[in-house]
Structures are given as C-alpha cells and as structure tokens.
N, C-alpha and C positions, 0 to 999 in steps of 0.2 A: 307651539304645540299646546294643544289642551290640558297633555297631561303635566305640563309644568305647572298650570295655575289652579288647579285642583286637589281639594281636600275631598276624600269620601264622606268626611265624619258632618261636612257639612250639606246644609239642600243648596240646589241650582237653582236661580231665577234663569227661568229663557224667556229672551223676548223676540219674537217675533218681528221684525220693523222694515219698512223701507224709506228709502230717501224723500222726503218731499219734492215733488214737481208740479210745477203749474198742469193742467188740464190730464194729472192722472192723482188715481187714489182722492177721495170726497165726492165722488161724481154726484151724489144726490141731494149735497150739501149746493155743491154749484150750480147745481140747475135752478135752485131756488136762490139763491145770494152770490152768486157770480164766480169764478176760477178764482181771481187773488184772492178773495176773501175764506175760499175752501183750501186753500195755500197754507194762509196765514194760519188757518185752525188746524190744518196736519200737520205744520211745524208747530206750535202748541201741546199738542196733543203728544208728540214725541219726546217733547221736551218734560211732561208732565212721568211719563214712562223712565223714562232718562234718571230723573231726579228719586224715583222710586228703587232704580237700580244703584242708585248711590251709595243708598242707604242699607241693602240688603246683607244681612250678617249670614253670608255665605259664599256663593263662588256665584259667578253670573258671566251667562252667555249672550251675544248678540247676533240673530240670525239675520242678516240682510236679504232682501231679496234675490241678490244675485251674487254671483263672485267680484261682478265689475262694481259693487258697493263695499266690496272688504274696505277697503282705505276709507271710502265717507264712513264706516261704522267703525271701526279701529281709532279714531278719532272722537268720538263721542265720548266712551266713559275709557280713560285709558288703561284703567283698572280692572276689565271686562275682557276677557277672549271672544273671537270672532269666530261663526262659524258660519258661513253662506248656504240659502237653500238650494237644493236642487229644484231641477225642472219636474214638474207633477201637480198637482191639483192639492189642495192644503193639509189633507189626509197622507198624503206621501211624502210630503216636505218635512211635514212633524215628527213622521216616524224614521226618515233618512238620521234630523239632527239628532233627535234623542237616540239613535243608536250607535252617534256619535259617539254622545256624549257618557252613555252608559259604558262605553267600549273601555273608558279610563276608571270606574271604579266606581261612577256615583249612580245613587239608588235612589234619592229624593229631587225629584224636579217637578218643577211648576214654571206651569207655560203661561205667558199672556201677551197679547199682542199692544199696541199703541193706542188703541182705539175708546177705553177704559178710566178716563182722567177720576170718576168716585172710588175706585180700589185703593186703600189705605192700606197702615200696617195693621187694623185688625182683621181685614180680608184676608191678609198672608200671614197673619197668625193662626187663622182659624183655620185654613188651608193646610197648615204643618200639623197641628194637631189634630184636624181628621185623617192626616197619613199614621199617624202613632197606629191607630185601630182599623185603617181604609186600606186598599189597593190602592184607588182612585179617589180624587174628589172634583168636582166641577161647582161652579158659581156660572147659576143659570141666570143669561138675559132676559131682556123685557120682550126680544124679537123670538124667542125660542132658540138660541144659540147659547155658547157660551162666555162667559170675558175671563174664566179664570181653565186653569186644566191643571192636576198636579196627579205624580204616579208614583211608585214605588217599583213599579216594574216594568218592562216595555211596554210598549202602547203595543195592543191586539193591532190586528188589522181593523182601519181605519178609514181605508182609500176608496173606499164604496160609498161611501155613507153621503147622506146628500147636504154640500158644505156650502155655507152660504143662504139658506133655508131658514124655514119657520121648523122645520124638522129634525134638527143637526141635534140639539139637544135631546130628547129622546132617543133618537138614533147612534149617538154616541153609550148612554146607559147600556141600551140594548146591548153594544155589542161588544163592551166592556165585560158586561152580566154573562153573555155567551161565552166569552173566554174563563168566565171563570175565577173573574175578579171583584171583591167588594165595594161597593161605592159608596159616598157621605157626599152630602150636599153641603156647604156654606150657605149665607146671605147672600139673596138673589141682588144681583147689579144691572147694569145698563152701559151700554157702546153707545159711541156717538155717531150717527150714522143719514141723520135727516134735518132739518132744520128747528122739526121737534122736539128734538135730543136738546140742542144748544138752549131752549129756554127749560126747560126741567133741570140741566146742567147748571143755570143761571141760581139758580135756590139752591140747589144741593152742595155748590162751592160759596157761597155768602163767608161762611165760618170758617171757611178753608186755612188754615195760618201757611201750610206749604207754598213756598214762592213760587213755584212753574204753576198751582193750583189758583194763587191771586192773579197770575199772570192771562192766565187763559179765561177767570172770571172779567177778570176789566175788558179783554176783547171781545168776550161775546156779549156783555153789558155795550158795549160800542156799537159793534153789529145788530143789535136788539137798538137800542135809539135808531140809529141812519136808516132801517127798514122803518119804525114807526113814523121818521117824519120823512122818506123816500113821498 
C-alpha cells in the first residue's frame, strides 16, 4: 500500500521508468550507434535515476510502464513504492499516478523520467523551493519539453497537450496558467535523446563525482572513441 510508506510532511520523487530492452526505448540513439549500444545507455541512464532516488530525503515513487514491470521495478530501489502506469498517452499516465498518489495525503511531488543524467541535487532543491511560492515548476529542455515537473496540486488536464513535441513545454505552461495555477521556472537542462546528447553529456559529466554519473561518462567516452576510429 502507498499509504504505508508515506509521510505528507515530506515531497514525492516520481520517477517515471521502464525496463530496458534491446530494440525498444533509444530508438534514435540506435539508429545512429546500434541497439546494444542504445541498451547499454538506457540501462545507464536508469541507473543514474535510480541513484538520485537513493538519495531523495523524502518518499519516492516508481512508475513502471506497465503492471507486468511491478516486480522488475519493486526490485530496483527497495525502499521506494511501486505504482504502474496505466494505458493512455503520457498526459494520462502522469495524471492517473499523481492521483494516486495525492489520494494518501501528499501535496509536493516532483516528476521526472530516466532520461535526464545532469539533474542534481541543486535541480531538486530549486524545484522544492519554487513549490514554497509556485503551484507548479518545470525545468525546461533543450528540445522544448520538459526533464523536471513538480506540483503542489493535481495536475490540470494534461492529456491534450502535444507530448513528445517541440511544443509540450509551452503547452504544458499554458494549461497550467488556464487552470489557474502559478508557475516558477528552474535551470533549464537537457534529456538524452540523440547521439548529440551523448557528446554534450560527455563535458557536462567530466566532474561528475556521483558513481552511476562516472559510470555512464566512461561508456559514452567509449562509444565516442569506437565511432571516431569505426
């Protein structure tokens, strides 16, 4: 039950994740560098999530993609409750768990998905303390989406909004702002999403001291050499 491992007094991490499988999720990583090697960066990449959840001095959730991932995600951080998505489009998924999760008493959640390895604990500091004074806060990407999402109150209606876009961002403001709610921006980040990503991600982790963060620099410093002498 949720509501055994829940404090109100504290914020929710939700993470959003699913299982890694060869020739699903990185599709555009592998078209350029191959399926195991878009594999090996989604396991990475969950791992780098994982380790952020570790850490969170709060209560934290893990959405799987599906019910048939409870057990792979029950096993990840054991300290974490499991909540699986339903079926809908990412706007209907977000708002099913968060009202979840609001159902037991908590008012501070912050969403972010797997995809996200530069989010620190200053990103979700600054993220909590834009809820002190915000409804909302978002940390907008480089694609015009988001990597972070954090609320105070349910999420408006969502499930329209065009997800996966150059758009989403905006359109998320908007319809936040229609409902009726404040929003605060944090420092804008970047998903890893293209081959692109992996060498801007290459710089941005150099200094990284978090272990799943050197971890995922030395693989894509690896994948970066075997493409330049491919």
């Amino acid at each position: 039950m949720l509501s055994e491992l829940f404090s109100t007094t504290e914020p929710t991490l939700l993470v959003f994740c699913k299982q890694p499988r060869l020739y699903q999720g990185k599709q555009r990583i592998a078209a350029s560098l191959g399926a195991e090697k878009a594999l090996s960066i989604a396991s990475s990449l969950l791992d780098c999530a994982m380790e952020d959840a570790s850490h969170w001095a709060g209560s934290v959730v893990l959405s799987p993609a599906s019910t048939a991932e409870e057990d792979w995600a029950s096993k990840l951080l054991p300290s974490a409750s499991v909540c699986a998505q339903d079926a809908g489009n990412l706007g209907q998924r977000i708002m099913a768990v968060d009202k979840v999760i609001r159902s037991t008493g908590q008012q501070r959640v912050i969403v972010i998905g797997t995809d996200a390895p530069v989010l620190d604990s200053h990103y979700y500091q600054q993220a909590l303390m834009a809820l002190e004074d915000s409804d909302v806060v978002f940390s907008s990407a480089e694609d015009g989406g988001v990597t972070l999402m954090g609320t105070n109150k349910p999420w408006p209606n969502i499930e329209h909004l065009p997800w996966s876009t150059d758009r989403l961002g905006q359109a998320l403001h908007d319809a936040c702002v229609a409902a009726g709610y404040s929003v605060s921006y944090i420092s804008p980040s970047y998903d890893i999403d293209l081959e692109a990503d992996l060498l801007k991600l290459s710089t941005d982790l150099v200094d990284d001291q978090r272990k799943s963060r050197q971890a995922l620099y030395q693989l894509v410093q690896s994948l970066i050499v075997q493409e330049e002498s491919a």
